[in-house]
N, C-alpha and C positions, 0 to 999 in steps of 0.2 A: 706393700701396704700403702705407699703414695700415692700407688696408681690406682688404688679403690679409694682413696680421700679423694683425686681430682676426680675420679668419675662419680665420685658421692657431690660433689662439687655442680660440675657440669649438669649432671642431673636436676639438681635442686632448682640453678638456675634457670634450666627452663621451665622448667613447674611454674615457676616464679613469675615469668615472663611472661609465660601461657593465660596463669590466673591474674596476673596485670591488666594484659590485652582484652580478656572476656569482662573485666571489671571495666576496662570504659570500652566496651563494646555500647554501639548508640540503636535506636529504633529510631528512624526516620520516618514520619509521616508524610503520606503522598498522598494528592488528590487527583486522582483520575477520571475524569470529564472528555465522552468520545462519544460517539457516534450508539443506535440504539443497541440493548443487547443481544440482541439475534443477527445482527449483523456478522458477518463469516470473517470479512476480511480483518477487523479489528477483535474480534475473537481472537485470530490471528497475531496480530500484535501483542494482545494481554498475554499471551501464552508465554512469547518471547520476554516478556518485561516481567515477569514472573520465573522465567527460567536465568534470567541475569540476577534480579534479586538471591535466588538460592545462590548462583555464585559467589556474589559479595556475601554471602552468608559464611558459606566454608574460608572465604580467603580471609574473611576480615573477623568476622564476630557481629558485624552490623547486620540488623534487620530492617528491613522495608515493611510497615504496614500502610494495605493499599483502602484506599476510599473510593471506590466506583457508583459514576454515575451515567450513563448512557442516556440521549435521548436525541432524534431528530430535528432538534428544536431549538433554537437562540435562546430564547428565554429563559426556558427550563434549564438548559445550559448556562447560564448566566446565574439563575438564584441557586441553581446545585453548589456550583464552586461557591458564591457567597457564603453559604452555608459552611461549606467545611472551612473556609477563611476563620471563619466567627469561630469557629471549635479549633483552629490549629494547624497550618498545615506547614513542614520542612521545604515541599517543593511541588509541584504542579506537572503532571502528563497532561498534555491539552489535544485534542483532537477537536476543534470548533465547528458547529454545521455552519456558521455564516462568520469568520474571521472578526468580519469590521465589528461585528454586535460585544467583541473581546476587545474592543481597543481600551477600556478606562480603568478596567478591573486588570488586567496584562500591566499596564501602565502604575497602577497602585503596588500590584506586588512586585514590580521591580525595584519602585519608590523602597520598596519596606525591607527590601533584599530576599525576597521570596525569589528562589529561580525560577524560571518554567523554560521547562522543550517544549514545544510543538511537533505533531507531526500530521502530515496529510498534506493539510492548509495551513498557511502559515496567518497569522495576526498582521496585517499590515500597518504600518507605519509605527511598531511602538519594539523597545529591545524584546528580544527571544533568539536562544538557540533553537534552530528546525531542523529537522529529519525527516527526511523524502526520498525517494526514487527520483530519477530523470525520469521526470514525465514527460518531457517534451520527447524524448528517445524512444519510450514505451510508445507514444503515438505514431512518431516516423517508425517505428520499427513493423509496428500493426497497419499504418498507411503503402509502406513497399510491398507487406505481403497479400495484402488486397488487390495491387498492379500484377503482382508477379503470378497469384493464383489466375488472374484470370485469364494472362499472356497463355498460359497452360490449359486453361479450358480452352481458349477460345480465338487464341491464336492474336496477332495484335491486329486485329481487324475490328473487334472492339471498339476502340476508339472512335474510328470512324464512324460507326454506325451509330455509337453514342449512347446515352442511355441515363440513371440516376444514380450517386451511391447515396445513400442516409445516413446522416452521421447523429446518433443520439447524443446528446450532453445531456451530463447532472446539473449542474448550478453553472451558470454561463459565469457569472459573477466570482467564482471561487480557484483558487491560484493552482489546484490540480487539473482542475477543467480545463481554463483555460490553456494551461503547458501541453494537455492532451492531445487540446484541439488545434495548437499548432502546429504540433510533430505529426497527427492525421493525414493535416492542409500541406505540409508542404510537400506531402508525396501526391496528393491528392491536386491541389490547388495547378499545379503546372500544366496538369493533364487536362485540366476543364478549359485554360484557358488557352491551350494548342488547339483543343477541337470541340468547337461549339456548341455538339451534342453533349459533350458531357457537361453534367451538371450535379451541384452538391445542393444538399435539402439538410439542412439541420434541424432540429427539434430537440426542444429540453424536455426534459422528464424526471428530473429529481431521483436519477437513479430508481426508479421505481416498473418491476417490470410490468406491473399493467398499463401504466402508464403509456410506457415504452411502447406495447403493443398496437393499442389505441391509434398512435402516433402510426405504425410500420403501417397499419391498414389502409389509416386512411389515405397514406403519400402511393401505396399501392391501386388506391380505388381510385385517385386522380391521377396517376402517371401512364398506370397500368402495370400490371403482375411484368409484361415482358420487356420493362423498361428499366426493371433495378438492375444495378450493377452489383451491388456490395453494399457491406454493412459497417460502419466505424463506428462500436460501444466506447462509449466513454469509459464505461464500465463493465465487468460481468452482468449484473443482472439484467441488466436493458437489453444486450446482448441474448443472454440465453434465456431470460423470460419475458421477452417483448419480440423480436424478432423472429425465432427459431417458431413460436407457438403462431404470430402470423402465418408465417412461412405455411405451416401445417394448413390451420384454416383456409389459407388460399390454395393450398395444395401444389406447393410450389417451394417445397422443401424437397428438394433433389440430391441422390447419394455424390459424393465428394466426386467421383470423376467422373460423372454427367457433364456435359458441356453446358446444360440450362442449369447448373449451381450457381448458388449465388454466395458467394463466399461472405462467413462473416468473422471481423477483427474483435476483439473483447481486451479488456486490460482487467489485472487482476493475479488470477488464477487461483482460483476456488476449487473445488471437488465437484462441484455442480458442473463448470466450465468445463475442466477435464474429462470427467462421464459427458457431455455433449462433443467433446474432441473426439470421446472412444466412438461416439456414435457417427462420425460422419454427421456432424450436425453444425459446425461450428472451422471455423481453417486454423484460426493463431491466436494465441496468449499470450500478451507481452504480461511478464508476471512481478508481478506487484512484491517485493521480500515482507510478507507481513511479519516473519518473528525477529528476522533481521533489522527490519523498524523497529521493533520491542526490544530487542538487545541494545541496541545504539541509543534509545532514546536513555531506557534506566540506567545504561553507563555514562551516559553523559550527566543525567540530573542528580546520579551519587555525586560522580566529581564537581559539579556545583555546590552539593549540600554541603559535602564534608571540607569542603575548601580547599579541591586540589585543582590545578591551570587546566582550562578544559586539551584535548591531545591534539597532538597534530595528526597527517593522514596517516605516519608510518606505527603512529599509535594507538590508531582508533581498536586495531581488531589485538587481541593475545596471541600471544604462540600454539600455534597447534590450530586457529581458527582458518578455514579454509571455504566460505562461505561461494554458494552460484552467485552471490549478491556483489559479492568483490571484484574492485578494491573500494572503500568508501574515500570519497573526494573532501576536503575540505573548501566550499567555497563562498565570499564574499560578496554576494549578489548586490547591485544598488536598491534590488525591490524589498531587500530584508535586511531591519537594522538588527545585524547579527550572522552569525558565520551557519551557515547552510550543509550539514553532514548529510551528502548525499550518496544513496547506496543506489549499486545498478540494477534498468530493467534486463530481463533476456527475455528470449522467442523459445516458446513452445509452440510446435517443435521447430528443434534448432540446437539449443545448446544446452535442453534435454526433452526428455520424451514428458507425457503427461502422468506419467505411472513410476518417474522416480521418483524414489524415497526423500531427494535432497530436495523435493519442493515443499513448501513451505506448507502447503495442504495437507498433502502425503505426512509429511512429521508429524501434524497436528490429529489425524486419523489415526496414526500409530499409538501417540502419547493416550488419547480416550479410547478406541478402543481395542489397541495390540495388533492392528493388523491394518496392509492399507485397504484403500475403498476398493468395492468390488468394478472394475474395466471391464468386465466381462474377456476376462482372457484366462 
């Protein structure tokens, strides 16, 4: 009989406990301000920040509702969050198209204890937690493979003969670009200045692939078609719709183990990119962790909301998380007032192929719609 009292006991109390916990269970309001919405990559993201929400749902009782606003635009970015300010917000996801345009309003809700992460771009000079990739890595990593593809086509004689590579930039101004375009240069930069022929042609394009195009033409119709070397995308899309559609046009888009290929780098990795990898249309992917962003950022702006110490590196990820993105770094840059959770790039291919499931693309194909992208395989 005692021993159906304690377990009428034990029982109870957790009943108890349960419907305690659900009673102050909280809704946190979030304003999410990123880039526009047909953008891939941070589709990417919300996916992830959206799939961390459901967790802290099950573990906690806490719900996330999200307030999104998307646009290419400083301004509109700026009166967006104004807006949800003015109605209410727990905490702030920030993706900025031009950082500095965030410095006063970043600076007020810190003043007011509003958190914010950033991720992409960081907000300079005012406090924020940020959430990025090594981009300067993803660059060096897409700058080696642009040397190495072409020691392969074309033996190292290359060099000597000389020739251009293009390096597209989004926003010369903005703290992804820039880390891009260093890790490019300094695979790239040694090489121009061993041998005379070689030379770098940069051009901004706002990430835009017609832009991009425009751009590929024209350094092709001054240089000449048989003077490019290679291609260094800031991003996917300048990459696979600015370069690869020159290429065509000029008729000078040649299958990967032609010795007249012109190998091109992308950072990212999109489903678009990948279908151009499948095609022999494109060489390497340094790839961008877009849900692994989304995971790290909403774990980190719960633990601001709710007022727990943000984690150190051996804490960032749970038990059983085993991410391509890992390990995330905790680090204290002097260009960011505020600690920098940085998740890694990797090479496609390298340290996977374009058609596995653990890229960040591929996941996001599966979740809409059950299956991944067609590779033609």
């Amino acid at each position: 009989m005692m021993r159906n009292v304690l377990k009428g006991c034990t029982a109870a109390l957790a009943l108890s406990t349960a419907l305690t916990t659900m009673a102050e269970a909280k809704d946190y309001r979030v304003a999410v301000i990123r880039w526009e919405p047909n953008d891939i990559y941070f589709n990417g993201v919300a996916l992830g920040q959206q799939q961390e929400a459901e967790r802290i749902k099950t573990a906690t009782g806490d719900t996330i509702t999200f307030s999104v606003f998307g646009a290419n635009d400083a301004s509109e970015q700026l009166n967006a969050l104004q807006a949800q300010i003015d109605r209410g917000v727990d905490g702030v996801l920030l993706t900025s198209w031009r950082g500095e345009a965030m410095r006063n309003i970043v600076t007020q809700l810190h003043d007011a204890g509003v958190p914010v992460v950033t991720t992409n771009a960081w907000v300079p000079g005012v406090p924020q937690t940020f959430v990025a990739f090594d981009n300067e890595y993803a660059g060096r990593l897409g700058g080696e493979a642009l040397v190495k593809r072409l020691d392969t086509l074309r033996g190292e004689g290359w060099r000597q003969e000389g020739g251009v590579f293009i390096e597209l930039r989004c926003i010369i101004t903005a703290s992804f670009d820039i880390a891009r375009h260093t890790g490019y240069r300094s695979a790239l930069d040694p090489i121009a200045a061993e041998f005379p022929g070689v030379k770098i042609i940069e051009q901004e394009a706002g990430c835009d692939g017609g832009k991009a195009r425009k751009a590929v033409d024209d350094i092709i119709s001054r240089e000449g078609a048989d003077k490019i070397l290679g291609i260094a995308s800031i991003d996917g899309t300048m990459g696979i719709g600015g370069a690869v559609p020159a290429f065509k046009g000029q008729d000078i888009l040649f299958p990967p183990d032609d010795p007249k290929h012109i190998p091109v780098a992308t950072i990212d990795g999109t489903v678009p990119e990948f279908q151009a990898m499948a095609r022999g249309e494109i060489d390497h992917i340094s790839v961008q962790p877009a849900t692994g962003e989304g995971i790290v950022t909403m774990r980190l702006l719960y633990d601001l909301m709710s007022g727990k110490p943000l984690p150190d590196e051996a804490g960032v990820l749970i038990e059983g998380e085993a991410p391509l993105w890992a390990p995330v770094k905790v680090l204290m840059p002097d260009t960011i007032d505020g600690p920098w959770y940085q998740t890694q790039a990797y090479s496609v291919p390298g340290v996977a192929n374009f058609d596995d499931p653990r890229n960040w693309a591929n996941e996001m194909s599966v979740v809409e719609t059950g299956s991944l992208p067609d590779y033609g395989n």
